[in-house]
One Martini backbone bead per residue (centre of mass of N, CA, C, O) as a GRO file, in nm:
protein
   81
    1UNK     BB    1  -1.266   0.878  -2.706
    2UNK     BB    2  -1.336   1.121  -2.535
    3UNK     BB    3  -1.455   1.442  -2.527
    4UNK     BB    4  -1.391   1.505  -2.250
    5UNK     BB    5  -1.127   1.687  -2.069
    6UNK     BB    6  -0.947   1.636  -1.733
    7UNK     BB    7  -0.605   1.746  -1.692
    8UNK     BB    8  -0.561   2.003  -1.499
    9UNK     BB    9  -0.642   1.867  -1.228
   10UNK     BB   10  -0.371   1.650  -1.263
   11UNK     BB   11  -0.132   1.838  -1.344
   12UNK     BB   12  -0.156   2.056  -1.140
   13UNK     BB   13   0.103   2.239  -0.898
   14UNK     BB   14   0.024   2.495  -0.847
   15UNK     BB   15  -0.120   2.751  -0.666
   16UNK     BB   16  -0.427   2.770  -0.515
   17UNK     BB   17  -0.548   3.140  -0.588
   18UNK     BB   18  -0.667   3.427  -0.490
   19UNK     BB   19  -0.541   3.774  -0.593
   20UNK     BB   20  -0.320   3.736  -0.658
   21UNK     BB   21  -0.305   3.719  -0.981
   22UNK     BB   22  -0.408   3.663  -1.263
   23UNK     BB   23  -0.206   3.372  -1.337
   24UNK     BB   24  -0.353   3.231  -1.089
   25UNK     BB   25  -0.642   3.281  -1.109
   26UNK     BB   26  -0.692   3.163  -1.335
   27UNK     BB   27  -0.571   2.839  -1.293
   28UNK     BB   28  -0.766   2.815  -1.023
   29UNK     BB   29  -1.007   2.802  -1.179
   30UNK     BB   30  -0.983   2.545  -1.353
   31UNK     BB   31  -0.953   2.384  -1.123
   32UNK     BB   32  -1.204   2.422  -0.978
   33UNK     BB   33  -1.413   2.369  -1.222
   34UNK     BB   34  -1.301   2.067  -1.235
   35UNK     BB   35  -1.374   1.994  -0.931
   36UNK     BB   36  -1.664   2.076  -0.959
   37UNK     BB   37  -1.734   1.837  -1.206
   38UNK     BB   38  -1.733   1.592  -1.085
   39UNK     BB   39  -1.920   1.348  -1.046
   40UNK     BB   40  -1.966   1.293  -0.738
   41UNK     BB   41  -2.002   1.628  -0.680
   42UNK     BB   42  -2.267   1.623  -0.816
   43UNK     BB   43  -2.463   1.394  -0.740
   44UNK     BB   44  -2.435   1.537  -0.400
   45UNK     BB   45  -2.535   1.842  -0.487
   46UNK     BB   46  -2.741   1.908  -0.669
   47UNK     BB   47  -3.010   1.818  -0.504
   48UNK     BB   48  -2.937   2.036  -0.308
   49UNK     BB   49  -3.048   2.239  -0.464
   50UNK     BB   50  -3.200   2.507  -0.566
   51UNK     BB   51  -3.350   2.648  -0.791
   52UNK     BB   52  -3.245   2.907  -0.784
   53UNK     BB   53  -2.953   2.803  -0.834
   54UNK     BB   54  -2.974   2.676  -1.061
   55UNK     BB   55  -3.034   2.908  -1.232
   56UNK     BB   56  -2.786   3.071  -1.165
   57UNK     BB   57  -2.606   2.873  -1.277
   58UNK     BB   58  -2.692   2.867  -1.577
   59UNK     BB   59  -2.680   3.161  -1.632
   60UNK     BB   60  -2.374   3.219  -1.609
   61UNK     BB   61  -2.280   3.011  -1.787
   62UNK     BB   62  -2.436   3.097  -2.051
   63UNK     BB   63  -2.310   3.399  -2.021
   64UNK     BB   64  -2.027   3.350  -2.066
   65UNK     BB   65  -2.030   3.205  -2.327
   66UNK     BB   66  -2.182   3.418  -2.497
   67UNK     BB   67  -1.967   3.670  -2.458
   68UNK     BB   68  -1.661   3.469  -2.472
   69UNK     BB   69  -1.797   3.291  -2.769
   70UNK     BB   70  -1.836   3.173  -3.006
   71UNK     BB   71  -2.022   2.990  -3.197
   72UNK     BB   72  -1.800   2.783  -3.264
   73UNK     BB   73  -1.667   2.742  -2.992
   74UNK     BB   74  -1.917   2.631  -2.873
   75UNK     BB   75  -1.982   2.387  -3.051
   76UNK     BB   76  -1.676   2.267  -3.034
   77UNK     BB   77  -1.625   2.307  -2.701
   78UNK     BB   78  -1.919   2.226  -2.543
   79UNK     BB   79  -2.076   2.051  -2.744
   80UNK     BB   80  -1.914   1.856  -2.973
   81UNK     BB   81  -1.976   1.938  -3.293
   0.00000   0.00000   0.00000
């Protein structure tokens, strides 16, 4: 079985989009950061990015799960140890 899963963008039906409500903006988040993990579409972006990009984009990554995850929360759900 897969260590990973992707089932929040196969299964949500509900509004995507930002601004009208915090239960609205979560819901959309999840679903376009599972879309933007796509293996075609990270593919054909990741190339495409500036090393400057590449740098910002884990840096925010980095950051935001270092903020907002414990050390068990990281290894456990992001590193999958």
């Amino acid at each position: 079985m897969p260590a990973h899963k992707h089932t929040i963008v196969e299964q949500y039906d509900g509004m995507v989009a930002f601004g009208l409500s915090r239960e609205v903006d979560e819901k959309s988040l999840m679903y376009y950061l599972q879309k933007f993990s796509d293996d075609d579409l990270l593919r054909v972006l990741t190339p495409r990015l500036s090393d400057e990009e590449i740098d910002r984009l884990f840096t925010l990554i980095s950051e935001l799960m270092r903020n907002h995850l414990s050390n068990s929360e990281y290894h456990g759900l992001f590193l999958k140890d």
